[in-house]
C-alpha positions as CSV (number, residue, x, y, z in Angstrom):
1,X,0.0,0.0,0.0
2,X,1.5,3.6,-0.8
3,X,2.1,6.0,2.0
4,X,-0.6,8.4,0.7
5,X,-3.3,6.0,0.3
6,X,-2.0,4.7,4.4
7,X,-1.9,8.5,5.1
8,X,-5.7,9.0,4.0
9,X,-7.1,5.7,5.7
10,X,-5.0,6.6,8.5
11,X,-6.6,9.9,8.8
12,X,-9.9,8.7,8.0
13,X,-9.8,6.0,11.2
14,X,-7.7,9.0,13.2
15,X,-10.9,11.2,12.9
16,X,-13.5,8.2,13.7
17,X,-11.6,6.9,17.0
18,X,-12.0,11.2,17.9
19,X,-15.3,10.8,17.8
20,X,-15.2,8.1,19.9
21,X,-13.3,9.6,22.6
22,X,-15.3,12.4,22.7
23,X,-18.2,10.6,23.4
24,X,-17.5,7.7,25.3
25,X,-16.5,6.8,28.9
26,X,-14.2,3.9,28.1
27,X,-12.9,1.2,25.6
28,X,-15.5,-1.7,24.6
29,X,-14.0,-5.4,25.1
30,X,-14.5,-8.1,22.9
31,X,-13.0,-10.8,23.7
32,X,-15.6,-13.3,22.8
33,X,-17.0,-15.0,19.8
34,X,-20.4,-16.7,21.4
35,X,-23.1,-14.8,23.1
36,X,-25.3,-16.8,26.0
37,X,-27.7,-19.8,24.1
38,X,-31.3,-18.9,24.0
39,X,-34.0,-21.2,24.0
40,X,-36.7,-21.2,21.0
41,X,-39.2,-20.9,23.2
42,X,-42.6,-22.7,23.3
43,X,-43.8,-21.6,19.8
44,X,-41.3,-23.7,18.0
45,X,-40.6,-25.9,20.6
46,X,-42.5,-28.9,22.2
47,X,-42.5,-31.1,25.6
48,X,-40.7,-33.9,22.9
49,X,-37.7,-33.9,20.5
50,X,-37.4,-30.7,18.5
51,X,-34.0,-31.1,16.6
52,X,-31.3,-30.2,13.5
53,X,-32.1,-26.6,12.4
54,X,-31.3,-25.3,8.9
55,X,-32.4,-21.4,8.7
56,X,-33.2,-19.9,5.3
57,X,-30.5,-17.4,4.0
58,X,-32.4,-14.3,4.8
59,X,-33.4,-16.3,8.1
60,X,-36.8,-15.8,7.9
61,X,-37.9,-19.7,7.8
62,X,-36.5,-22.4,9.8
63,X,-36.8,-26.3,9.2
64,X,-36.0,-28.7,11.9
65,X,-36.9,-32.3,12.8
66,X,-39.8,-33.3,15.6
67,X,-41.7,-36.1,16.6
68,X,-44.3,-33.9,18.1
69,X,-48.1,-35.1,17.3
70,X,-49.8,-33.8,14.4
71,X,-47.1,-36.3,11.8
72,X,-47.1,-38.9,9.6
73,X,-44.5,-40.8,10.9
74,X,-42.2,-41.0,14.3
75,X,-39.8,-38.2,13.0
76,X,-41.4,-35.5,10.8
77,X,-39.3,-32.3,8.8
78,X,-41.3,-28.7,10.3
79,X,-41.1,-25.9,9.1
80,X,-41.4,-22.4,11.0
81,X,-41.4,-19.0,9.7
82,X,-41.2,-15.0,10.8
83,X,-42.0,-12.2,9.0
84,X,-39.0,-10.2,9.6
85,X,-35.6,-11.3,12.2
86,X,-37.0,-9.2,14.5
87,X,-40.5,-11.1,14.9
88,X,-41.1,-14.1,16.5
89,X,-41.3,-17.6,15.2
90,X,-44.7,-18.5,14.1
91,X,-46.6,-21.9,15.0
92,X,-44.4,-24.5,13.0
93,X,-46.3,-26.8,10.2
94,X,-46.2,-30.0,9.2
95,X,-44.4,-30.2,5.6
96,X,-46.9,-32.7,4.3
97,X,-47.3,-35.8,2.9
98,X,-45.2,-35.5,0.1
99,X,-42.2,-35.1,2.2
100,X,-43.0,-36.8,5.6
101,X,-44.1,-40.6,5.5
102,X,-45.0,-43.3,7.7
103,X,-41.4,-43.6,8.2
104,X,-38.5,-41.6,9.5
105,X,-37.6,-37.6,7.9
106,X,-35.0,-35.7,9.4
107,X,-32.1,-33.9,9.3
108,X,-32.9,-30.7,6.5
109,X,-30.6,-29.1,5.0
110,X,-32.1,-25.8,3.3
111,X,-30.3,-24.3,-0.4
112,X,-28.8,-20.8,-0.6
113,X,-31.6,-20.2,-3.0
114,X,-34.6,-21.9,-0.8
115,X,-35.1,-24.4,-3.9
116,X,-33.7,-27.7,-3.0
117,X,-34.4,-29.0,0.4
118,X,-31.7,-32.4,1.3
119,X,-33.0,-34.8,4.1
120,X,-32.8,-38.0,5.8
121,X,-34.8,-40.8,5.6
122,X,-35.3,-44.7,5.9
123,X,-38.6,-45.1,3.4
124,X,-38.6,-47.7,1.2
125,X,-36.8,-47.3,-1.5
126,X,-33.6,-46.4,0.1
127,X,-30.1,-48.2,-0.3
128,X,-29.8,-48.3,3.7
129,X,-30.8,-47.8,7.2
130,X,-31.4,-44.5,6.0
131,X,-30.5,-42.4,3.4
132,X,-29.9,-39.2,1.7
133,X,-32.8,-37.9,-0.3
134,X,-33.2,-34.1,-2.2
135,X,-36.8,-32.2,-3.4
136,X,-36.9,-29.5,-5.1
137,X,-39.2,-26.4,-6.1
138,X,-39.1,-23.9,-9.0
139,X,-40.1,-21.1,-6.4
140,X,-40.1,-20.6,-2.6
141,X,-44.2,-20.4,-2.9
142,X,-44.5,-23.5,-5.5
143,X,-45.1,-26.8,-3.8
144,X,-41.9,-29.2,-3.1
145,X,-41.5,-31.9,-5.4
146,X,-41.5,-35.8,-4.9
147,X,-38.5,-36.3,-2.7
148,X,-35.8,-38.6,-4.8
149,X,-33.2,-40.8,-3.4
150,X,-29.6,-39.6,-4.3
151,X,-28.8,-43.1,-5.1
152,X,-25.6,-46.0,-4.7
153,X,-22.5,-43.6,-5.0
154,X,-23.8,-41.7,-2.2
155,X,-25.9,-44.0,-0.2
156,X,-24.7,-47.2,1.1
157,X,-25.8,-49.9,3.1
158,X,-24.8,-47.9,5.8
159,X,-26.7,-45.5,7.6
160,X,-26.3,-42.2,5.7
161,X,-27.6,-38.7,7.6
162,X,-27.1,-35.8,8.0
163,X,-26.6,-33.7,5.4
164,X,-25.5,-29.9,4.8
165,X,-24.9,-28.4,1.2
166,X,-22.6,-26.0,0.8
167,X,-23.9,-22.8,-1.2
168,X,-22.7,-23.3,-4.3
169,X,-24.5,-26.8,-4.5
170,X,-21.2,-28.3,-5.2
171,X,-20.4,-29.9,-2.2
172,X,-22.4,-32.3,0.2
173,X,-21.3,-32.9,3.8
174,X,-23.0,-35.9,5.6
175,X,-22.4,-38.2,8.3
176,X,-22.1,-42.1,7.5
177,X,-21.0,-45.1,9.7
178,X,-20.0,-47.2,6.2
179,X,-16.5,-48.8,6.0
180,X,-13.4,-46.9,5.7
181,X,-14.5,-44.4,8.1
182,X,-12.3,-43.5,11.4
183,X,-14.8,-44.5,13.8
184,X,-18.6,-45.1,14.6
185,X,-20.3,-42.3,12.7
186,X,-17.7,-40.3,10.5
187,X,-17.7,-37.0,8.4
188,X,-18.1,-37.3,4.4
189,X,-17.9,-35.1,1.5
190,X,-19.1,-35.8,-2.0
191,X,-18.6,-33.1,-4.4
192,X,-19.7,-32.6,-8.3
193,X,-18.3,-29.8,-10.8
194,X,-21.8,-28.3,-11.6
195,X,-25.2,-28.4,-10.2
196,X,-26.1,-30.9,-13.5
197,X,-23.4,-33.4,-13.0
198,X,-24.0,-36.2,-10.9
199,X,-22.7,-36.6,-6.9
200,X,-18.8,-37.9,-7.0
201,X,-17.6,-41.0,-4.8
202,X,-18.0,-39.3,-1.2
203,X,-14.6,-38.9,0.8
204,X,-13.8,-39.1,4.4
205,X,-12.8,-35.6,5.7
206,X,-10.0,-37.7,7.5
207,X,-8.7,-38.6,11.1
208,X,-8.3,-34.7,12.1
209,X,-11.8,-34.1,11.7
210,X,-12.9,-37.4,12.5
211,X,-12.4,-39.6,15.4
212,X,-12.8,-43.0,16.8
213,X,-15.9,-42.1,18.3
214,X,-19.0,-40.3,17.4
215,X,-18.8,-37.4,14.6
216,X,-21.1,-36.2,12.4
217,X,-24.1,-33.7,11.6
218,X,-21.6,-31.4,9.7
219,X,-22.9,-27.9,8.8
220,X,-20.8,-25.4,6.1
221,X,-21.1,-22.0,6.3
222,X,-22.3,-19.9,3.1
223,X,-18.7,-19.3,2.6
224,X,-17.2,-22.8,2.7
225,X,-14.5,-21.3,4.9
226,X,-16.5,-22.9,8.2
227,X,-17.4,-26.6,8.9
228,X,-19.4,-27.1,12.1
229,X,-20.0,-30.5,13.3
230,X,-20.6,-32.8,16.3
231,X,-18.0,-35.1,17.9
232,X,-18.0,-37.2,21.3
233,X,-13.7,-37.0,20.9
234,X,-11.7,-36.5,23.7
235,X,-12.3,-32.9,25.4
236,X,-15.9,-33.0,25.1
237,X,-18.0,-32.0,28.0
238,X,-21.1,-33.8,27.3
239,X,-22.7,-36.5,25.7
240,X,-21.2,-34.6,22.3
241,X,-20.4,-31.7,21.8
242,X,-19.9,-29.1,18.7
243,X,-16.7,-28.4,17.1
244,X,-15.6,-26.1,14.0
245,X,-12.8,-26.7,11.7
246,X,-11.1,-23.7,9.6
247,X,-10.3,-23.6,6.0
248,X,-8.5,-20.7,4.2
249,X,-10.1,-21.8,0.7
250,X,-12.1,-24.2,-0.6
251,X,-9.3,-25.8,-2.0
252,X,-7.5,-26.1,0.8
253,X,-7.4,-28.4,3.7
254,X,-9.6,-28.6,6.9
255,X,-7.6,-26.8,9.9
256,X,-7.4,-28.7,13.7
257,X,-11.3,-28.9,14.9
258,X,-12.1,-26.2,17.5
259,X,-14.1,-26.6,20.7
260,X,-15.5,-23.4,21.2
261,X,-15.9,-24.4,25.0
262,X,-19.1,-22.9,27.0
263,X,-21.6,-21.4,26.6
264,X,-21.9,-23.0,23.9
265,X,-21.6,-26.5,24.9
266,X,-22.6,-27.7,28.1
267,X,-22.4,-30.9,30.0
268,X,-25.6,-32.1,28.0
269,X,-25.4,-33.4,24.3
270,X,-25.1,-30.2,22.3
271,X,-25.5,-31.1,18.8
272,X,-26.7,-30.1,15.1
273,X,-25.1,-26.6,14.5
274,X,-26.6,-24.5,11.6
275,X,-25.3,-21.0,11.3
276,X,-26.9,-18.4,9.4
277,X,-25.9,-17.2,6.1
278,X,-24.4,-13.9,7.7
279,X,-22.5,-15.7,10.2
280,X,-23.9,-14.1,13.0
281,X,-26.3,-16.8,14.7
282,X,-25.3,-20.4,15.4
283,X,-28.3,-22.6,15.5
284,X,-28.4,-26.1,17.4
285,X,-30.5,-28.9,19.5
286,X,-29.1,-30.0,22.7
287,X,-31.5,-31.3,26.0
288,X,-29.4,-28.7,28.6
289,X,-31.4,-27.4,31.3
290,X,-33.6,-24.8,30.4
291,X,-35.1,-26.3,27.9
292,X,-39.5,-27.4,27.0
293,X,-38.9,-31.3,26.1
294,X,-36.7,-34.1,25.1
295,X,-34.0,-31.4,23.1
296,X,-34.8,-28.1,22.1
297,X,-33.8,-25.6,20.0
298,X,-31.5,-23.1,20.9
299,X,-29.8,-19.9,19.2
300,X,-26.4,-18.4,20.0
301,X,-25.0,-14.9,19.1
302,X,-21.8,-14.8,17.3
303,X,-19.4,-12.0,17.5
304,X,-15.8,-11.7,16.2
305,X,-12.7,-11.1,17.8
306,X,-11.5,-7.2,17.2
307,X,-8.9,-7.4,19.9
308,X,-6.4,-7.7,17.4
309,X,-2.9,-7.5,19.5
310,X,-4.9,-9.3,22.1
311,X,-4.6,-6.8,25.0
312,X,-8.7,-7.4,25.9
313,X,-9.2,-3.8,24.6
314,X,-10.5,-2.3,21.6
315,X,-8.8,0.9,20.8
316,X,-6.6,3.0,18.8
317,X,-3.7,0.2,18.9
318,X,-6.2,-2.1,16.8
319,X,-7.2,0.2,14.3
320,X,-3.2,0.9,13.5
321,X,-2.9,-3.1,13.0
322,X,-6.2,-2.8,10.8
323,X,-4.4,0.0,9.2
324,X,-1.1,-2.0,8.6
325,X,-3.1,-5.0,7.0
326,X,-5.3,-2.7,5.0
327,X,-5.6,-4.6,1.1
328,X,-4.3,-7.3,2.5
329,X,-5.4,-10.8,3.5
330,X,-4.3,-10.8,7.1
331,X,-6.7,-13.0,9.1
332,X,-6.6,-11.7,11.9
333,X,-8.2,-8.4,10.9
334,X,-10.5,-9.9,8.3
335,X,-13.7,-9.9,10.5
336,X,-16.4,-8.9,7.8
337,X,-18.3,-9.7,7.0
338,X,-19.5,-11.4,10.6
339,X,-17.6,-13.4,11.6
340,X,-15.4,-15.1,9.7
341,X,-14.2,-12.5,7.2
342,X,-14.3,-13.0,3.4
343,X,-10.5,-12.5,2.7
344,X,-9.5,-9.0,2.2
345,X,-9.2,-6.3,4.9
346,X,-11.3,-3.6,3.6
347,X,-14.0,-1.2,4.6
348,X,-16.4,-3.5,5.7
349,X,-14.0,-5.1,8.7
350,X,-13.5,-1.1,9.2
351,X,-16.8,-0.9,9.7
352,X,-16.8,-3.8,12.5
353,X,-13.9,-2.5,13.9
354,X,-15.8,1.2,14.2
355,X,-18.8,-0.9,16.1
356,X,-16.7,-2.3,19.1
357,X,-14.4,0.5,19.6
358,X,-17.0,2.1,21.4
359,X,-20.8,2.0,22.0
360,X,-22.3,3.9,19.9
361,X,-24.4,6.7,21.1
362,X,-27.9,8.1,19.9
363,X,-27.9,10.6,22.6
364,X,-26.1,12.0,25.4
365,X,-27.6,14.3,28.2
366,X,-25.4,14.8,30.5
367,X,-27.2,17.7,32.6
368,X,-24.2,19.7,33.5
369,X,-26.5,22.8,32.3
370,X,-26.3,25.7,35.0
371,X,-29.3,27.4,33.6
372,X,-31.9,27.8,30.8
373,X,-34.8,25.6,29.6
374,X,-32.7,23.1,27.0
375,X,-31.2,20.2,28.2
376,X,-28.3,19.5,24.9
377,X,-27.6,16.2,23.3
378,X,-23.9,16.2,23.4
379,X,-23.5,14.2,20.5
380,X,-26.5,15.0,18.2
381,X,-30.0,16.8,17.3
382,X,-32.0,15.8,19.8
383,X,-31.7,18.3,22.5
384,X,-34.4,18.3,25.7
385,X,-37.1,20.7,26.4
386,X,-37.3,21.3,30.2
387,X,-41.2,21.5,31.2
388,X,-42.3,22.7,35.1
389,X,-39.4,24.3,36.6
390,X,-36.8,21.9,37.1
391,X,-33.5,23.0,38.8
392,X,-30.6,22.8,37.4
393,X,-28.0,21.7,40.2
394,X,-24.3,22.2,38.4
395,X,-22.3,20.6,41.7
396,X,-24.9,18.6,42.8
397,X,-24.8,15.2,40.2
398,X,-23.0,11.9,39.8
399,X,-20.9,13.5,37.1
400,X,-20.4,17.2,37.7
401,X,-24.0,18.6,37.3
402,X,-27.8,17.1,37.4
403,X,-31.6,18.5,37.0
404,X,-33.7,18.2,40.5
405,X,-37.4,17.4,39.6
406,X,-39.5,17.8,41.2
407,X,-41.8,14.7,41.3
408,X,-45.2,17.3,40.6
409,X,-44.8,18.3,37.0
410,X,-41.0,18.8,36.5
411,X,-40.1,16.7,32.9
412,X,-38.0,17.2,30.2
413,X,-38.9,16.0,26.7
414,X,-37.0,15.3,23.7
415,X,-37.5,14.8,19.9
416,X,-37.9,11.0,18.3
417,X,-34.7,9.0,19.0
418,X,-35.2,5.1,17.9
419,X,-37.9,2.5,17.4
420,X,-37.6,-0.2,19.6
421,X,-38.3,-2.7,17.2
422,X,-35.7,-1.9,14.9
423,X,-32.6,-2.9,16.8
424,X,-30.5,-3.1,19.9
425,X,-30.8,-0.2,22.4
426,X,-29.4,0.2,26.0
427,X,-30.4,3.1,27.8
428,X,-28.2,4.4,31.8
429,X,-28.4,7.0,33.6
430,X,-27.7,7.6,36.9
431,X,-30.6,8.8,39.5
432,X,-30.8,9.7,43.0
433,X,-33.9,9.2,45.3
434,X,-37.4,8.9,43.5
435,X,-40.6,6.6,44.8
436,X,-42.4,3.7,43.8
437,X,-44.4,4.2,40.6
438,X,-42.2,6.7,39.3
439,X,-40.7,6.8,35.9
440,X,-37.3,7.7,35.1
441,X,-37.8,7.5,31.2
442,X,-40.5,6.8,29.1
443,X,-41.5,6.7,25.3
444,X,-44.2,8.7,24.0
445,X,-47.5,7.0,21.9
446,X,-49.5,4.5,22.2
447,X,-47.2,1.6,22.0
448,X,-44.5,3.6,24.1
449,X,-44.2,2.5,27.4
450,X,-41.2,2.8,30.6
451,X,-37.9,2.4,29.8
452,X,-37.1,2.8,32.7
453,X,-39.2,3.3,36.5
454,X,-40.1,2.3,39.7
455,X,-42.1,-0.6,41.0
456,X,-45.6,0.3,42.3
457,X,-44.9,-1.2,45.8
458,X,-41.2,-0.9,46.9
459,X,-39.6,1.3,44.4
460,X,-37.4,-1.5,42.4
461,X,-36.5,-1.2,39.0
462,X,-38.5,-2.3,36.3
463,X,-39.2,-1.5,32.7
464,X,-42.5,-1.5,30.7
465,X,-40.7,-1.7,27.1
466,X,-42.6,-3.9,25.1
467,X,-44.8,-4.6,27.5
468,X,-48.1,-3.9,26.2
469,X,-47.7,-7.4,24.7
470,X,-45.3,-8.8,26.8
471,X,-45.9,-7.8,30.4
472,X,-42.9,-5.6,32.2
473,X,-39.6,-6.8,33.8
474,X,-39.1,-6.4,37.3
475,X,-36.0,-6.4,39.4
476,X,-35.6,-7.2,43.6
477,X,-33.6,-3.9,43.6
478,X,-34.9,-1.0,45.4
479,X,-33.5,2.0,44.0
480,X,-35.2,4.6,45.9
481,X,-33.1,4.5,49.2
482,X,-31.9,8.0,48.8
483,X,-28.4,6.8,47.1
484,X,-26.9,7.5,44.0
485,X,-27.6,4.4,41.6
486,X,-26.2,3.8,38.4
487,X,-29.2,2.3,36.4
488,X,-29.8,0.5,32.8
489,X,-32.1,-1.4,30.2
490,X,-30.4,-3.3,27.3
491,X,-32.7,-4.7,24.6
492,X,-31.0,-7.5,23.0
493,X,-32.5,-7.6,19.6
494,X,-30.8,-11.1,18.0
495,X,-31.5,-12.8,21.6
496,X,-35.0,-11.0,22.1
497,X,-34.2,-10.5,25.4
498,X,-34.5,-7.7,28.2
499,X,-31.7,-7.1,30.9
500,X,-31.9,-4.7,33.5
501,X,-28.7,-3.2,35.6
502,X,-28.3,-1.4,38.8
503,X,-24.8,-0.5,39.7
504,X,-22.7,-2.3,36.4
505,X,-24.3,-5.3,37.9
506,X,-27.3,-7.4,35.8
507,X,-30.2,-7.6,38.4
508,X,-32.9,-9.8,36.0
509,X,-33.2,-10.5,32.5
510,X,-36.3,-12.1,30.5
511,X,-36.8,-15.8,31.0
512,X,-39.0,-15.8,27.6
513,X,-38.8,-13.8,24.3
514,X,-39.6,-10.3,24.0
515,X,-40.0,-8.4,20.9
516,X,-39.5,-5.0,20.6
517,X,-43.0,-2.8,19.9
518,X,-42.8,-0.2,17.3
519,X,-43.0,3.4,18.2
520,X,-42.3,6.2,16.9
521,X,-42.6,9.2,19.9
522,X,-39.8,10.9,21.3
523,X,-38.7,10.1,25.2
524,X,-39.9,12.0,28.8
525,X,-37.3,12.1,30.9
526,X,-38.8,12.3,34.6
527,X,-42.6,11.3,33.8
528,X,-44.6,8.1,32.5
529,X,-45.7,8.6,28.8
530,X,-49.3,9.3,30.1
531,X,-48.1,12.2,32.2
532,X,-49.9,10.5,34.6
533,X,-49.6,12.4,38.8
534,X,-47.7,9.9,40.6
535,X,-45.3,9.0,37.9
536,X,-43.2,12.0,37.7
537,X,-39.6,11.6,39.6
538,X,-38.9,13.3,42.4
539,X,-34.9,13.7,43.0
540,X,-32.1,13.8,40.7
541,X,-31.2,12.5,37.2
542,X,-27.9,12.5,35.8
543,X,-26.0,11.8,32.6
544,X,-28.4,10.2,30.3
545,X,-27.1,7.8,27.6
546,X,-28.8,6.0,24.9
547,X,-26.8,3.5,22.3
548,X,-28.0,1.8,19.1
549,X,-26.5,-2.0,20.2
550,X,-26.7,-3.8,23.6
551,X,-23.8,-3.0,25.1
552,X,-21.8,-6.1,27.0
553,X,-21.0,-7.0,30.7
554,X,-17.9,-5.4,30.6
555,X,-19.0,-2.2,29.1
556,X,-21.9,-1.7,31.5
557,X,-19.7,-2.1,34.3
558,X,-17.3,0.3,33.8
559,X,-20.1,2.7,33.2
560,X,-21.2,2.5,36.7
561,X,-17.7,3.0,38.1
């Protein structure tokens, strides 16, 4: 790279980590790749074996396996769909006759394009105890076809399962227990040059991937770079758990498997990965605690590693190493897209990078005003009216100033900020005294609701977001003792979860999902939306931070210090 094309990106990433030391109280951490698993919940889920997801490339439908009533044989393929990743799952149906039998179907494996659907089955007609069978449509809303058996080179007289197509159609992973194999139940491949030419002699991905034990249930990610699978091999810590394997083409070899440890595996049988198309949610069954039936369902958040000199901070030292690699291949700083990279360090792992150097703020009201009627957004447009008389008290806040209200009529108001059902959002500020019923801040309209407020009985913290629909969150911590408390929401939109915080510490989080409710009003600071006597704050409010993503653990905590 030339020194004046280093010099520009250099400046450009000079003036972006600016803006993010004006406006932020501390480095983000990321040093972690897997989020907490979430369960499916009951929708998709059943008190009996719900198992193997494969998600649609714009994730919007998920097939799985289930021998929940309402079949046509013990194991059925389900499908479930959403209208949007933000929505929830819908009932799943039955894929019908054509597909499900009075004997076994199992193990989908959706196309890139939603055309050709792979499975497992032992109906007659098969080569084995069960084989590999494909459908096909013309169009995602034409009916599937009559499922066809992929016949001798790729079936045996083994049992043949399992299987994940890669998204070219060019390569089929499955797992097999027939001769020549490393173990029990081994990983395959059979490959073909086009999508017209028949399936090639599968091969055995070999004694790295494979071991003397259990493996199988592989699943490739849409770049070919990933291969997920399940192993019972040494270092386990259940029944089986799931393992990845690297490649740096698709010509190349498979790298050392990868136990990606807990959360992710537990000491139940985690099994039957499927990430998503955009490599940011890892899909898989596993019967750990916490879950409706027999297995479950369960989702995991993936995130990549922007620590790049591995000092478990993201700052200016990573963004000259992302710098350094720019227009090159270096793997290391190759996180975009999410989260494997796609082998060039370019704008979009810059735009990664920009997303954990710091939280990214929507507003900012710090409150260190000494007089006037407009509280002002520090970092944008959306400056606060004051309302009643509120006093401005410039040595009297957690951070230099705050605004006393007065708990009558005393509010501030500000503009439209974000739609909750849009995205991530965390919301902290800090407060001082307050009552029960009292809101600290709310969103205007009819599907607005508290972000954040009191209890009606003892003054704990709860929040009302969402929860026309969803009924609110309370916490067991009083925060109207008359101290200074450092308080927080965060709205996990891939997990569909809501955490709340007092003092960097997480005091409750949804045990179901919650979707976030659209709404388009701007926010109250000090009232309910309704303006209703009783819910206006009485006491002090300071520093006021909203941020478009759910901010982490760490991050929260070093907010409260």
């Amino acid at each position: 790279m030339s020194n004046k094309m280093k010099t520009k990106i250099t400046f450009v990433l000079v003036v972006l980590v600016t803006a993010i030391v004006l406006t932020s109280a501390g480095s983000a951490k990321a040093d972690f790749t897997f989020g907490e698993p979430t369960n499916l919940g009951p929708t998709v889920n059943s008190s009996v074996r719900d198992f193997t997801p494969s998600v649609s490339a714009d994730s919007l439908t998920l097939y799985f396996s289930s021998n929940r009533p309402g079949g046509y044989g013990n194991l059925d393929i389900w499908v479930t769909t959403r209208a949007t990743t933000s929505d929830p799952w819908e009932e799943p149906m039955n894929m019908g006759p054509t597909i499900n039998t009075p004997s076994n179907g199992e193990h989908p494996s959706i196309s890139l394009n939603g055309l050709t659907l792979f499975f497992s089955s032992n109906r007659p007609g098969g080569y084995g105890a069960r084989d590999l069978w494909v459908t096909t449509r013309s169009a995602t809303s034409e009916p599937w076809s009559e499922p066809v058996n992929l016949g001798p080179t790729v079936n045996r007289s083994s049992d043949d399962v399992g299987p994940s197509i890669s998204a070219d159609g060019l390569e089929l992973f499955f797992q097999s227990n027939r001769s020549g194999g490393q173990g029990d139940q081994d990983t395959w491949v059979t490959t073909r040059t086009t999508t017209s030419d028949p399936w090639a002699e599968p091969v055995n991905l070999g004694p790295d991937l494979n071991s003397p034990t259990v493996d199988g249930q592989p699943d490739i990610s849409a770049d070919g770079l990933i291969l997920f699978f399940r192993s019972r091999k040494p270092g386990t810590y259940g029944g089986s758990d799931i393992w990845f394997s690297k490649r740096a083409t698709v010509k190349d070899d498979w790298g050392m498997p990868v136990h990606p440890g807990p959360p992710v595996n537990s000491t139940a049988s985690d099994s039957g990965p499927n990430i998503s198309a955009d490599g940011s949610i890892l899909y898989f069954h596993s019967p750990r605690a916490g879950g409706l039936g027999d297995y479950d369902l369960w989702q995991v958040s993936i995130t990549p590693i922007v620590d790049f000199n591995g000092d478990g901070i993201v700052d200016s030292k990573d963004v000259s190493i992302m710098v350094d690699h720019w227009h090159t291949d270096e793997p290391t700083c190759d996180v975009a897209p999410a989260p494997w990279g796609d082998g060039i360090v370019d704008i979009q792992d810059l735009i990664v990078l920009s997303e954990h150097l710091l939280p990214v703020f929507l507003a900012h009201w710090e409150l260190d005003e000494t007089e006037g009627g407009i509280a002002y957004n520090s970092v944008g447009d959306h400056d606060g009216t004051l309302n009643g008389n509120p006093l401005w008290q410039p040595a009297g806040g957690k951070l230099n100033g705050a605004l006393q209200l007065d708990g009558i009529d005393d509010y501030v108001s500000t503009p439209f900020i974000l739609d909750p059902s849009k995205r991530s959002l965390s919301v902290f500020a800090w407060i001082k005294g307050g009552a029960p019923r009292q809101v600290i801040i709310s969103q205007i309209g009819v599907f607005g609701g508290t972000w954040l407020g009191t209890s009606s009985s003892e003054g704990k913290l709860m929040t009302g977001l969402s929860g026309m629909y969803f009924g609110a969150l309370e916490s067991e911590s009083v925060i109207t003792d008359g101290q200074w408390h450092h308080v927080g929401l965060v709205y996990d939109f891939v997990a569909l979860h809501r955490h709340l915080y007092v003092d960097g510490v997480e005091v409750t989080v949804d045990s179901d999902y919650v979707a976030g409710v659209p709404s388009d009003g701007g926010l109250y600071i000090g009232t309910g939306n309704a303006m209703e006597p009783g819910t206006f704050w009485s006491g002090l409010i300071d520093d006021v931070r909203i941020y478009n993503r759910a901010l982490s653990p760490e991050e929260i905590a070093a907010l409260a210090q």
